[in-house]
C-alpha positions in Angstrom: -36.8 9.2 26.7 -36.7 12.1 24.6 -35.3 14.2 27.2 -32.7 11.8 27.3 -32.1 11.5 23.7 -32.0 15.1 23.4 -29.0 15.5 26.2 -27.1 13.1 24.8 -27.4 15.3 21.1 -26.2 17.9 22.8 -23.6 16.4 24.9 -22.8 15.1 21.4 -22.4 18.5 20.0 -20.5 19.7 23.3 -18.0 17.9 22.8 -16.8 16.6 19.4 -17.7 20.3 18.0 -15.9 22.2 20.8 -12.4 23.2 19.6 -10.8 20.4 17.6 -11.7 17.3 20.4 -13.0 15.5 17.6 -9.3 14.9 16.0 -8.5 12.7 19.4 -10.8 9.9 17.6 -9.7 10.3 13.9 -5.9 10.5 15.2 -6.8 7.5 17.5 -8.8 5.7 14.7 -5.6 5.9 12.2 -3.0 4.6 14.7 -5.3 1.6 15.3 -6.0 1.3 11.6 -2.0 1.3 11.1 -1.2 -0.9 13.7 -3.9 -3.3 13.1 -2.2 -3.2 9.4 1.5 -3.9 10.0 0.8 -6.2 13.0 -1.0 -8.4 10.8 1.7 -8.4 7.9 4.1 -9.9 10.6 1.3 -12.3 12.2 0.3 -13.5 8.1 4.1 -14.3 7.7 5.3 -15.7 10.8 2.3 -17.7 11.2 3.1 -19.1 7.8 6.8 -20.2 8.4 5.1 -21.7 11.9 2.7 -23.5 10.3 5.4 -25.0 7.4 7.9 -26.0 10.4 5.5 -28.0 12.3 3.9 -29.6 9.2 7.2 -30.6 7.7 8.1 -31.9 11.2 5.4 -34.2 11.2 5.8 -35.2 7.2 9.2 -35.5 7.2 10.0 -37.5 11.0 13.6 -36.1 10.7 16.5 -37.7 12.5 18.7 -35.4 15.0 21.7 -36.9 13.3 21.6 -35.2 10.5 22.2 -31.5 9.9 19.3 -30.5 8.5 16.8 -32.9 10.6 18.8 -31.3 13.7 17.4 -28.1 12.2 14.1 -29.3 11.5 13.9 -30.3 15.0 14.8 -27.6 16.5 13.2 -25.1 15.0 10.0 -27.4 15.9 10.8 -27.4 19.4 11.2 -23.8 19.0 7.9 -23.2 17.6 6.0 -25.1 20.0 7.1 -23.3 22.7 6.7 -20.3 20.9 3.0 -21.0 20.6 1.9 -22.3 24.1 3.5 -19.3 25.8 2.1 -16.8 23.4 -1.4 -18.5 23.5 -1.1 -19.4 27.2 -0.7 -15.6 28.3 -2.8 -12.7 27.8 -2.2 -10.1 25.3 -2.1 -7.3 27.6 0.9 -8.8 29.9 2.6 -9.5 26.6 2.4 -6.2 26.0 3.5 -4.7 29.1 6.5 -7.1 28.8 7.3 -5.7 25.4 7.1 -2.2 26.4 8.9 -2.3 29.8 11.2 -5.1 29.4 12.4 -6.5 26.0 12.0 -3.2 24.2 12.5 -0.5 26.9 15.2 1.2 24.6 12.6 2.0 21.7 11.0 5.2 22.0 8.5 4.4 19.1 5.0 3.3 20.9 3.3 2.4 17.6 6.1 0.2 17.0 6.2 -1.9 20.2 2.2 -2.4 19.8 3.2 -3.0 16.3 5.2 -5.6 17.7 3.5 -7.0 20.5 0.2 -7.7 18.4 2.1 -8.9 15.4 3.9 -11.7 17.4 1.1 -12.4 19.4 -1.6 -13.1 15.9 1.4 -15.5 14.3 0.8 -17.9 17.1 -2.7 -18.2 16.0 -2.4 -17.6 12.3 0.2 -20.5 12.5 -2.4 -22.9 13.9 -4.7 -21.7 11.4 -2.3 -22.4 8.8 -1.3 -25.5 10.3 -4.7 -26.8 10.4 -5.5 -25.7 6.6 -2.5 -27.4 5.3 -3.7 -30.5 7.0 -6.8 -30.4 5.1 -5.7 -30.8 1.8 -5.5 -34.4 0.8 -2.9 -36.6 0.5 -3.3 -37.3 -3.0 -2.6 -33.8 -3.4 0.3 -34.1 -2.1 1.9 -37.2 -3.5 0.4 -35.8 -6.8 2.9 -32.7 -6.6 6.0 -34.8 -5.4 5.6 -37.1 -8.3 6.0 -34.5 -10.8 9.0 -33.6 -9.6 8.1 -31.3 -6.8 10.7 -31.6 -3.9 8.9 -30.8 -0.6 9.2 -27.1 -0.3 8.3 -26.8 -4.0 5.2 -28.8 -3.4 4.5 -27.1 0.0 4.9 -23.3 -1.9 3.0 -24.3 -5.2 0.2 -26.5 -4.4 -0.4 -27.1 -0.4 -0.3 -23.3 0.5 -2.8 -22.0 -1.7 -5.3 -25.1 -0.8 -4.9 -24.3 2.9 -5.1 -20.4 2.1 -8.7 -21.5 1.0 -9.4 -24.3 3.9 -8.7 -22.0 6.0 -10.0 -18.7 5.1 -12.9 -18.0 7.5 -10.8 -18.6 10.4 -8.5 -15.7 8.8 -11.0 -13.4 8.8 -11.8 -14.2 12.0 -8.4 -13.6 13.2 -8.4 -10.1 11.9 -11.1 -8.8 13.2 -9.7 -10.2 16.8 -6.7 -8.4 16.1 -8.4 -4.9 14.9 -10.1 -5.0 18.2 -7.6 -6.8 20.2 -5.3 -3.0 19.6 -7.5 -1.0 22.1 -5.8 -2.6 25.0 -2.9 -0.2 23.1 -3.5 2.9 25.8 -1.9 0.4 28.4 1.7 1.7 27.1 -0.1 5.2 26.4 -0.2 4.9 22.6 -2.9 7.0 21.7 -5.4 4.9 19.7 -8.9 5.0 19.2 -9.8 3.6 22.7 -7.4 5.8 24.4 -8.6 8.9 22.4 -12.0 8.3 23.8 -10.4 8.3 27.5 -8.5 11.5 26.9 -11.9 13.2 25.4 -13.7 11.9 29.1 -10.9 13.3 30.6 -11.6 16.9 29.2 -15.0 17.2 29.2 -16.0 15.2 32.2 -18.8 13.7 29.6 -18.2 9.7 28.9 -21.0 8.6 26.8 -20.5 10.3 23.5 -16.2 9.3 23.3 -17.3 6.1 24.6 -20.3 5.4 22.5 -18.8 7.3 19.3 -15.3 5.1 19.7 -17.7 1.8 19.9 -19.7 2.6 16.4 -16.6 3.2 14.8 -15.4 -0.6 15.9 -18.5 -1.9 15.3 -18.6 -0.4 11.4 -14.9 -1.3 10.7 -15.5 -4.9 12.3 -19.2 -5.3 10.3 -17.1 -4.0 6.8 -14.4 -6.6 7.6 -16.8 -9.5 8.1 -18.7 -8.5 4.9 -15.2 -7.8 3.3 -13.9 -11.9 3.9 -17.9 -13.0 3.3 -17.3 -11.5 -0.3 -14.0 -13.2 -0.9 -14.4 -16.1 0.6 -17.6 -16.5 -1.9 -15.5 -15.4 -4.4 -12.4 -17.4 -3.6 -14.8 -20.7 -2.9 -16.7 -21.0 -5.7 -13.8 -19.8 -8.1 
C-alpha cells in the first residue's frame, strides 16, 4: 500500500506540475461552472412558465372557443409534449441533436451545451414547480382572488412564492443533477472539466490522477451545493 500511495504522489506531481497540464482542469472546471450557471437560468425560467401553463390549464378548464382559452389550450398541449419528449430521451442524444442538427450553424460549443442542458432542466424544474404550486392550499388561493387578485396576480404574488418553498429540496436537487449532468459536454468536444481530464490521459498516458483529481472537484462542488440549499432551505423554512 504505501508503494502504491507513493506512485500515485508522484504520478500526481508528474503530471499536474509538468508544464501548465494543470490549467486543462481549472479551464475545464470554469466552462462547467459557467454552463452549469446559464443553463440553469433558462431551466428556473422556462420551468416556471411550464409549470403556470399547466396549472392554469387545470384551474381555469378553458373553452377552445374562446381566444384566449384557444391559447391556454394550446400552449398546454404544447407543454405536455414538450415535457414527455424531453424527459422520455436521454440528455446525451438531446445533445447530439442540438449540436448536429438544430444548431449546426452555431460555432459557439458553450452555447449549444448552454442550450441543450438549459431546455433539458425546464422540463423537470416545470414539474417541480407544478407540483409546488399544487401544494399550497386552496384557501390560499380563493383568499388572494377575493381581495381582488385576478388569476395571474394571485399566481405571481401569493402561489409562486409558497411553491418556491414546497418545493425547494427538489430544487436543489435538480441542480446538483444539472452540475454533473454537464460532463457528458466532451460529447460535442466542449472542453469541460470531464473532458480536460481526458485530454490530460491523453498526454501523459497516466489516468488515475485527471480522473481521480476531476471526481474530488465534483464531489466538493456537489457536497457545498447540498450544504448550500440545507442552509437555505432551513433558513427559508423556518423564516
Amino acid at each position: 500500500m504505501p508503494m502504491l500511495t507513493a506512485k500515485f504522489l508522484e504520478d500526481f506531481q508528474s503530471v499536474f506540475f509538468t508544464g501548465e497540464n494543470w490549467k486543462y482542469l481549472a479551464n475545464g472546471f470554469k466552462i462547467t461552472i459557467q454552463v452549469t450557471f446559464f443553463a440553469f437560468l433558462i431551466g428556473l425560467v422556462f420551468g416556471i412558465i411550464l409549470a403556470v401553463i399547466r396549472v392554469a390549464h387545470k384551474d381555469l378548464k378553458p373553452s377552445w372557443r374562446n381566444p384566449s382559452g384557444f391559447l391556454l389550450n394550446l400552449l398546454n398541449k404544447i407543454a405536455n409534449i414538450y415535457i414527455t419528449v424531453i424527459r422520455g430521451t436521454p440528455t446525451t442524444i438531446q445533445l447530439l441533436i442540438m449540436f448536429n442538427v438544430i444548431l449546426i450553424s452555431l460555432d459557439n460549443l458553450p452555447l449549444v451545451a448552454i442550450l441543450t442542458f438549459g431546455l433539458n432542466s425546464a422540463a423537470y424544474m416545470a414539474e417541480i414547480f407544478r407540483s409546488g404550486i399544487q401544494a399550497v392550499s386552496k384557501g390560499e388561493k380563493e383568499a388572494a382572488r377575493s381581495l381582488g387578485l385576478n388569476y395571474l396576480q394571485s399566481m405571481r404574488h401569493v402561489v409562486l412564492p409558497q411553491a418556491f418553498r414546497n418545493c425547494l429540496p427538489a430544487f436543489g436537487n435538480e441542480v446538483i443533477t444539472l452540475f454533473k449532468e454537464t460532463s457528458i459536454s466532451g460529447f460535442i468536444g466542449l472542453i469541460d472539466l470531464t473532458r480536460g481530464a481526458n485530454i490530460l490521459v491523453s498526454n501523459t498516458f497516466k489516468a488515475a490522477p485527471p480522473y481521480f483529481a476531476a471526481a474530488m472537484i465534483y464531489l466538493i462542488v456537489v457536497y457545498g451545493l447540498e450544504h448550500l440549499f440545507n442552509f437555505i432551505e432551513k433558513r427559508y423554512l423556518h423564516a
